[in-house]
VEXDREN-2710 file (C-alpha; in Angstrom, 1 decimal):
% VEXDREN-2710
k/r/px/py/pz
1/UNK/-22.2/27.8/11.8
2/UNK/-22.2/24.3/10.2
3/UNK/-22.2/20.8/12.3
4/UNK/-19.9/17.7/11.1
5/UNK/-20.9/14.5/10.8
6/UNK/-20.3/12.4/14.1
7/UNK/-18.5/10.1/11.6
8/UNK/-16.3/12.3/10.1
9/UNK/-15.6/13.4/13.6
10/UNK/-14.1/10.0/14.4
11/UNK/-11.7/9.9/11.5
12/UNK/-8.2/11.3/12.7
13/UNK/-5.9/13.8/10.9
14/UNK/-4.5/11.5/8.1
15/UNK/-1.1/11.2/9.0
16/UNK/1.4/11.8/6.7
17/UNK/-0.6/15.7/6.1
18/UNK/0.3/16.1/9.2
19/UNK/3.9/15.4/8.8
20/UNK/4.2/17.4/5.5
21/UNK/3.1/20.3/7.3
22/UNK/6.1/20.2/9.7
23/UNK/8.4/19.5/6.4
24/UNK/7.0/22.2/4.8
25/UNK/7.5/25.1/7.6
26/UNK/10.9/24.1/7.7
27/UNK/11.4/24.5/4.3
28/UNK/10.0/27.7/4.3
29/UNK/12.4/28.9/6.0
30/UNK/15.1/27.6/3.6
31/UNK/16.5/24.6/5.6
32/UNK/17.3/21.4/3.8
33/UNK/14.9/18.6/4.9
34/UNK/15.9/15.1/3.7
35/UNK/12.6/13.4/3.4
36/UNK/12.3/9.9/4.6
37/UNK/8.3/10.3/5.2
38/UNK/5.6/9.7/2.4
39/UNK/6.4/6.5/0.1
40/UNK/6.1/8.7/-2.9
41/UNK/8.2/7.4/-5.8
42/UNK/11.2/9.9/-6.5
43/UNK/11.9/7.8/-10.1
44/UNK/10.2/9.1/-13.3
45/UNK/7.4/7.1/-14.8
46/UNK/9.5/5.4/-17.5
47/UNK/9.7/7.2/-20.8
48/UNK/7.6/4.4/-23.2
49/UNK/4.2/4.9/-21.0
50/UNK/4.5/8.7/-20.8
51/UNK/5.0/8.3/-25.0
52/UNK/1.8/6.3/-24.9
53/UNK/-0.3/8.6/-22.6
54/UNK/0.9/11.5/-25.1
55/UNK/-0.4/9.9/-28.1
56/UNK/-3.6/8.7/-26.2
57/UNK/-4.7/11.9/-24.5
58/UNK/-4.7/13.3/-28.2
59/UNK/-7.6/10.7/-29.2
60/UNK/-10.8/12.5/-28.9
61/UNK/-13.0/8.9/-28.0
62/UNK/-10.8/8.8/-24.9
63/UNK/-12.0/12.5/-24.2
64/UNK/-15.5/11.2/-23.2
65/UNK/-16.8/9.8/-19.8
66/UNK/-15.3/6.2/-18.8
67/UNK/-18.0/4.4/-17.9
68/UNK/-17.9/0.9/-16.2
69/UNK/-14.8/-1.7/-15.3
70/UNK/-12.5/-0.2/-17.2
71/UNK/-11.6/-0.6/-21.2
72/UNK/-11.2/-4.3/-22.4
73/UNK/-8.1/-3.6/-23.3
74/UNK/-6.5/-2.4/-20.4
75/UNK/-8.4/-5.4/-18.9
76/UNK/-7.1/-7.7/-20.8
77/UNK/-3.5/-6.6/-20.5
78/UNK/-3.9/-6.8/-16.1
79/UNK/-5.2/-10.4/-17.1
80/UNK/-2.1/-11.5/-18.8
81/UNK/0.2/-10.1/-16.7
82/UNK/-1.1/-12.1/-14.0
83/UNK/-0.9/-15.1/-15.9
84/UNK/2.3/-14.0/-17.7
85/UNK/4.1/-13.1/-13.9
86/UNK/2.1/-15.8/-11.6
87/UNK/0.7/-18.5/-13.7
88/UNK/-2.4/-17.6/-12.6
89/UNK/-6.0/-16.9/-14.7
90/UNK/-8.2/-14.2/-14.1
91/UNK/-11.1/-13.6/-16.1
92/UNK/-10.9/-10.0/-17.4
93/UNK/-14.6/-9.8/-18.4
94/UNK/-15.8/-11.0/-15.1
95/UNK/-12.8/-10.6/-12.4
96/UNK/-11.4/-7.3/-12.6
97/UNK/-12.6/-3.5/-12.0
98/UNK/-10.1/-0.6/-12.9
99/UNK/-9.9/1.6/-9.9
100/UNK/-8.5/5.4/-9.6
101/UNK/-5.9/4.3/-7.5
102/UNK/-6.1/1.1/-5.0
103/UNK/-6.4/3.1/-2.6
104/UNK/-9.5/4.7/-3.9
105/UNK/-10.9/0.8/-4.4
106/UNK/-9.8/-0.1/-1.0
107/UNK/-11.8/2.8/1.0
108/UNK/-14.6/2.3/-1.2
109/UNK/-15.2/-1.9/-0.7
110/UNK/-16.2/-1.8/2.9
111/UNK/-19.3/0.5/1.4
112/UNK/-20.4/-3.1/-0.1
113/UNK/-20.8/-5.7/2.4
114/UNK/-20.2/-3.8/5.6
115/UNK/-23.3/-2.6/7.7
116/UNK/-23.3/-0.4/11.1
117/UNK/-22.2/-3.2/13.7
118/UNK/-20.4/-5.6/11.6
119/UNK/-16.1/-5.8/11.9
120/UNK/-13.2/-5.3/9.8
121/UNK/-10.5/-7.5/11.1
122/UNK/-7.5/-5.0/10.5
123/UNK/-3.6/-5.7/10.7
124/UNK/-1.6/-3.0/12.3
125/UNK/0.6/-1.7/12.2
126/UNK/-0.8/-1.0/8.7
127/UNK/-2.0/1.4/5.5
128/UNK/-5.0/3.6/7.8
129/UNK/-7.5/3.8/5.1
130/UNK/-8.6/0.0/6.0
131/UNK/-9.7/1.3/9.5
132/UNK/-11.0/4.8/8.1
133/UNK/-12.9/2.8/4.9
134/UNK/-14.7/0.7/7.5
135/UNK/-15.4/3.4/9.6
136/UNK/-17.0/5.5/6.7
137/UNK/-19.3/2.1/6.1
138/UNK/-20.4/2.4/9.3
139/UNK/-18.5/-1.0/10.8
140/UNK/-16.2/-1.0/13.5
141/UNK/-12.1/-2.3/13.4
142/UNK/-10.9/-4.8/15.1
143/UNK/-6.8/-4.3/15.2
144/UNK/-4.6/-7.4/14.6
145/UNK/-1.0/-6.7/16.0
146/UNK/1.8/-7.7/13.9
147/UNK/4.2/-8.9/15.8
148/UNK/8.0/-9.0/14.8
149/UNK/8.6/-12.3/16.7
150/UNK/6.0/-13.6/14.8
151/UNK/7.6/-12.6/11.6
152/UNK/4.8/-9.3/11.4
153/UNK/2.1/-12.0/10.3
154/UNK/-1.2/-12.1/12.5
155/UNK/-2.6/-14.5/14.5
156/UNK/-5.8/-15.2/13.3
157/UNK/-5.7/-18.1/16.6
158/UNK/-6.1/-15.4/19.1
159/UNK/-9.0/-13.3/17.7
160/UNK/-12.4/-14.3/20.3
161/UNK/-14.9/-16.4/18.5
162/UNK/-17.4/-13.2/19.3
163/UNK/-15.3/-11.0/17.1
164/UNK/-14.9/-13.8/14.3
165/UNK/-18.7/-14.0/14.2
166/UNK/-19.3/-10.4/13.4
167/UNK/-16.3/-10.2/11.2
168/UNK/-16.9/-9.3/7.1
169/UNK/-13.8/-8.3/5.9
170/UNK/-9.8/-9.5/6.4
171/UNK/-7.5/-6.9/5.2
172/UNK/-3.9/-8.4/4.5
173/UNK/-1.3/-6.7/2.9
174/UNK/1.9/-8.6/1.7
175/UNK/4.1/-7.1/0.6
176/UNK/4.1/-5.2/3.8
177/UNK/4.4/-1.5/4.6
178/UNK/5.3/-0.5/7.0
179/UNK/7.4/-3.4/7.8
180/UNK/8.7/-4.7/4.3
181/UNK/7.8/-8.4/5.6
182/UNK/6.3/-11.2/3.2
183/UNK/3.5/-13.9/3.8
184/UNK/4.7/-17.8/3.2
185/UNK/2.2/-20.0/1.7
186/UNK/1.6/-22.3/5.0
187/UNK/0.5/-18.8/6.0
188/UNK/-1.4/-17.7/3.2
189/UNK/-3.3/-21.3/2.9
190/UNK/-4.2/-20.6/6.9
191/UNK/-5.6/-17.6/5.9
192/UNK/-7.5/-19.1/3.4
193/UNK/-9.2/-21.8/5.0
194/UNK/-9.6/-19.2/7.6
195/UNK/-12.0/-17.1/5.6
196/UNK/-13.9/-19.7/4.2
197/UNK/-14.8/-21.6/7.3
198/UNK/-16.0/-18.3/8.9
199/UNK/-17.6/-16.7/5.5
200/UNK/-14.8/-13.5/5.4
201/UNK/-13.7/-11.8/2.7
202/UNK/-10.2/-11.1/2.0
203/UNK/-9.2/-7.8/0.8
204/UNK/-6.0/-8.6/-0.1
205/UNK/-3.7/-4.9/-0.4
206/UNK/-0.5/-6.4/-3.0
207/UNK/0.2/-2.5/-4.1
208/UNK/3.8/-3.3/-3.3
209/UNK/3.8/-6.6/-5.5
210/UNK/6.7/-5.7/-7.6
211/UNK/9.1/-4.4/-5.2
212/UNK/11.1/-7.2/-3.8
213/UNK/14.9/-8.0/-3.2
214/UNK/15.7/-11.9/-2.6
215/UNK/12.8/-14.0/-3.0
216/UNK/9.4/-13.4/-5.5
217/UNK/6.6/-12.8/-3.1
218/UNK/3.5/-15.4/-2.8
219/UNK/0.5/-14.5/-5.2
220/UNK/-2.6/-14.7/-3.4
221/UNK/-3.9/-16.5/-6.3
222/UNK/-1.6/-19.3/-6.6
223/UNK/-3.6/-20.3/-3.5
224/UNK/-6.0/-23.2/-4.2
225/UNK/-9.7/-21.8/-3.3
226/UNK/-8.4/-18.2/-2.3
227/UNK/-10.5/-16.8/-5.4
228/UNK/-13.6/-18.1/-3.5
229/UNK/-13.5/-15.8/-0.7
230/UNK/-10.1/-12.5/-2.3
231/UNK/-10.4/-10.1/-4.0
232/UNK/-6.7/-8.5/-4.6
233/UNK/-5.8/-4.9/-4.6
234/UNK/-3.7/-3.9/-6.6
235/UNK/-1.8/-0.6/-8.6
236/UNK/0.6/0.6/-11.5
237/UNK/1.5/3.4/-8.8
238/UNK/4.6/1.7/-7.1
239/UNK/6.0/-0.5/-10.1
240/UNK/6.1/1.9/-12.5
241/UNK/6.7/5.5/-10.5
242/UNK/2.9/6.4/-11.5
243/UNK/1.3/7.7/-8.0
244/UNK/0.5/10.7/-9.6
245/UNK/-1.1/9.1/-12.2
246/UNK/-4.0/7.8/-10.3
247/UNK/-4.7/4.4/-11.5
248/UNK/-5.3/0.4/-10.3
249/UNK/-7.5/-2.0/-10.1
250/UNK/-9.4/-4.5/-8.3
251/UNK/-9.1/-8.4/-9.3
252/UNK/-10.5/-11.9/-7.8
253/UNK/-14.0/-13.3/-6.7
254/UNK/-16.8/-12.1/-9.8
255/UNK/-19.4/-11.1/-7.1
256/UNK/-16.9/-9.1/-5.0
257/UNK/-15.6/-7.3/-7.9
258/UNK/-19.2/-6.5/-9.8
259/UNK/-20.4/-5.1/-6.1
260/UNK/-17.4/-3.1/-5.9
261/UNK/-18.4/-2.1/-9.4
262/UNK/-22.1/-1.2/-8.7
263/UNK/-20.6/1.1/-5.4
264/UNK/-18.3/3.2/-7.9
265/UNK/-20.8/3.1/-10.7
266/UNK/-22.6/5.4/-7.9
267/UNK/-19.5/7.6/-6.9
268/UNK/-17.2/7.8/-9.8
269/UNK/-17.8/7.9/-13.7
270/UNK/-14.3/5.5/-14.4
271/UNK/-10.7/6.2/-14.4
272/UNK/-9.3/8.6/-17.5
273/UNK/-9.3/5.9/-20.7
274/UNK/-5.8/7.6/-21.9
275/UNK/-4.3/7.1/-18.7
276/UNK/-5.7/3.1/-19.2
277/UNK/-4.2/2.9/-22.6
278/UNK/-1.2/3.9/-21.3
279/UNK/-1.2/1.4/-18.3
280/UNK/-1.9/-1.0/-21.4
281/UNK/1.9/-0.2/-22.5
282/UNK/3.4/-0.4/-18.6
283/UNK/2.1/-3.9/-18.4
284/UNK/3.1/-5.4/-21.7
285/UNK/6.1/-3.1/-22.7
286/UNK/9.3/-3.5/-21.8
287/UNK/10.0/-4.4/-17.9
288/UNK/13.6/-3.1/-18.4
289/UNK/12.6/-0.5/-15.9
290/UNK/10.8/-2.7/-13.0
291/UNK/13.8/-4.6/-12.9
292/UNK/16.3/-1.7/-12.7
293/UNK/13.9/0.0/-10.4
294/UNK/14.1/-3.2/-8.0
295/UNK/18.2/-3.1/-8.1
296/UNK/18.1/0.4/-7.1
297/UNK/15.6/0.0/-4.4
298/UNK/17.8/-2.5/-3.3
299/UNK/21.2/-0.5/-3.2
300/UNK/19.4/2.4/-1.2
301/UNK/17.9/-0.7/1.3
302/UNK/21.5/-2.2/2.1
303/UNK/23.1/1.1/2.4
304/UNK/20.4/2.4/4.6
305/UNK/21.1/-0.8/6.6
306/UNK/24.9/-0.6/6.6
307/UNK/25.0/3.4/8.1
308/UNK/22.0/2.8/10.7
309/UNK/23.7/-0.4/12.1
310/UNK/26.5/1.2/13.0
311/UNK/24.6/3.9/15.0
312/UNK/23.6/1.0/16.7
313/UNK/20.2/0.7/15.7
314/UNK/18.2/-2.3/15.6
315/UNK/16.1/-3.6/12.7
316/UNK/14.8/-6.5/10.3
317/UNK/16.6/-6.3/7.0
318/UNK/13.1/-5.4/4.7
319/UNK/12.5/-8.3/1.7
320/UNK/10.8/-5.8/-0.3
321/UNK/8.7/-2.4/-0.5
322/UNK/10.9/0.4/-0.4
323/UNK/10.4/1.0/3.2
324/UNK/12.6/0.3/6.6
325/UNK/11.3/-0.3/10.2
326/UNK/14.0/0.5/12.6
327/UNK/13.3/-0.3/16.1
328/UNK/13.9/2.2/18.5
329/UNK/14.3/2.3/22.5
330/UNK/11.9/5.7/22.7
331/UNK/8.2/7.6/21.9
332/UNK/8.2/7.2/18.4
333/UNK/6.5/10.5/17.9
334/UNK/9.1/12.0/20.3
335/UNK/11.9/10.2/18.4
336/UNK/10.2/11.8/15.4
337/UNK/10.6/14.8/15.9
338/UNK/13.9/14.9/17.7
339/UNK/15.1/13.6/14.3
340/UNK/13.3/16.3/12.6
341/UNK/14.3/19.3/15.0
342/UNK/18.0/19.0/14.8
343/UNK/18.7/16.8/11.9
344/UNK/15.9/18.1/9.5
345/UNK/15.3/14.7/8.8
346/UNK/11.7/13.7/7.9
347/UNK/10.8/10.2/9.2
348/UNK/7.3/8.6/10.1
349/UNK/6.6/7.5/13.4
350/UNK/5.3/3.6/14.2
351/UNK/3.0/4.8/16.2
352/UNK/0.7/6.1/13.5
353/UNK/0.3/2.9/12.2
354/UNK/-1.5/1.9/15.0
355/UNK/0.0/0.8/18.5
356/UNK/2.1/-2.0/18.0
357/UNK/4.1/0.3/15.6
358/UNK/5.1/2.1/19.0
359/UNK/9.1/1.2/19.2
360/UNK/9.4/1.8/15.5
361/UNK/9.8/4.5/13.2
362/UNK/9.6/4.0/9.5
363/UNK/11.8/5.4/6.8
364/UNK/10.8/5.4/3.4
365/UNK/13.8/5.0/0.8
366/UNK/12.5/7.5/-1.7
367/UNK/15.3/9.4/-1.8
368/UNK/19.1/9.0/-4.0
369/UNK/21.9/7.5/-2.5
370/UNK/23.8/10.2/-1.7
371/UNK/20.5/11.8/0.3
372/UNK/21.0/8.7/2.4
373/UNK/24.5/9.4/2.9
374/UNK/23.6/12.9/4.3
375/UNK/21.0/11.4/6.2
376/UNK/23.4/8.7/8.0
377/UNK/26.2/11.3/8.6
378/UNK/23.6/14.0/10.0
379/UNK/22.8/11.1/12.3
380/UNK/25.9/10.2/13.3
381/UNK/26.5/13.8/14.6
382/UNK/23.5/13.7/16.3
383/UNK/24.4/10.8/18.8
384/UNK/27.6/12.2/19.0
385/UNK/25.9/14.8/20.9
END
């Protein structure tokens, strides 16, 4: 009876739905499914910030519309965390937009500068909403394979001058999911430089910003010049176990972040100002939680590593994020659901990331410790087989 639009006919099942469909028939019919799929936070949102959304959502001036960038509050606590954790200065009147989740910011920018014809330049594997946000705009992708011999970084060297010409937007996220690999600042100033000389913008994705293991990551900001061409994505969702909470923001150049304003001005009426005033309290309370959180992810990361290199399974040890890409010798999706099928094992397949995720499958470590015992033993008895 009713036509779709040819453009939402190009946009593909979203792919971890898809998965959670197969997880979800299984458990229907009682089996126990460990789930290694979705990177979805199994920690609670620590105690002081669900205290402070209590007390906020009784204020009645926070039960009106939310109109504009966010409060200046919440603004102003994103602005000195960044100067608090980075030493760097954004302007919280001019250089910041609150966002209903990053990824609601990050689907929504291309809707600013991108017209039918022009090209997102797009890492992959990678997060599928930069592809499907340019796609929405009207622009077309053009995939940048991250490679694991060159550390999973892209070579902006190899991309034809034709493409570079047409190019509007560089999406970069760091750190990285799927692969859990970090960008060095040789890299990042390459970038950079990059972007100015060709008049890109960098949509820098740092959702995963807080999760690392060894080493700090690289602040895009700490670049000289990067807040001429960045604007930085970026979320309370992963640091603090809020995913369901719905909120981020946006951060960097003043005239990417006021378009990105006028675009949800036109879409959205704000994000919930009780759910701000309580990502006023993640920010500056205690980071007791973070820092636990971190150790934890950590644990889970070399125990995962331990039981799946004695299976024989290849892999690079991840620096941060909370998510592991094994290598593997088949069909990802195959391998997939092999794993699924007689290990009721939930896992995502590289492929879905785009094609030089083929090889790989990712594993998110959302799940206790003694989950990912079961996992490795219910493994082991597979290839035993």
């Amino acid at each position: 009876m009713f036509e779709i639009s040819e453009r939402l006919k190009k946009i593909p099942p979203y792919l971890f739905v898809e998965i959670d469909k197969k997880k979800k028939k299984l458990l229907e019919k009682g089996e126990d499914v460990i789930d290694f799929g979705v990177g979805d936070p199994d920690m609670p949102t620590p105690s002081n910030i669900i205290e402070a959304m209590k007390k906020a959502v009784e204020n009645p001036k926070f039960h009106r519309y939310p109109f504009g960038k966010g409060t200046k509050e919440f603004r102003k606590a994103i602005s000195d965390f960044y100067k608090k954790n980075y030493d760097v200065k954004i302007d919280p009147d001019e250089e910041i937009c609150v966002l209903i989740g990053s990824k609601e910011g990050i689907s929504h920018f291309p809707l600013c500068f991108i017209n039918p014809g022009d090209v997102s330049l797009v890492p992959e594997p990678g997060y599928p909403v930069y592809s499907i946000g340019t796609l929405i705009a009207g622009g077309e992708s053009y995939f940048l394979p991250l490679k694991e011999e060159n550390d999973f970084l892209p070579d902006l060297g190899k991309i034809p001058d034709e493409i570079v010409r047409k190019a509007k937007i560089l999406y970069l996220n760091y750190p990285n999911n799927p692969t859990g690999s970090f960008a060095n600042k040789d890299f990042l100033k390459d970038v950079i430089n990059f972007c100015k000389k060709n008049k890109i913008i960098l949509a820098y994705d740092a959702a995963y910003s807080e999760i690392y293991f060894e080493e700090k990551p690289v602040n895009i900001f700490s670049i000289e010049g990067a807040k001429e061409v960045t604007i930085e994505f970026n979320s309370l969702s992963k640091t603090y176990n809020m995913t369901g909470w719905r909120i981020g923001w946006a951060c960097g150049n003043s005239f990417l972040i006021s378009s990105l304003a006028k675009i949800k001005e036109n879409i959205d009426s704000g994000t919930f100002e009780a759910i701000q005033f309580a990502g006023i309290e993640a920010l500056t309370g205690s980071q007791d939680s973070v820092a636990k959180m971190r150790e934890i992810y950590k644990k889970r990361r070399d125990l995962f590593a331990d039981g799946i290199k004695k299976l024989g399974f290849e892999f690079s040890l991840p620096k941060g994020t909370f998510y592991f890409w094994v290598k593997i010798k088949e069909n990802s999706i195959k391998f997939v659901d092999f794993l699924l099928e007689n290990g009721k094992i939930v896992a995502t397949p590289g492929v879905g990331f785009g094609p030089s995720g083929e090889g790989y499958v990712r594993f998110s470590l959302t799940i206790n410790e003694s989950k990912i015992k079961e996992a490795i033993e219910r493994m082991k008895k597979i290839w035993a087989k």
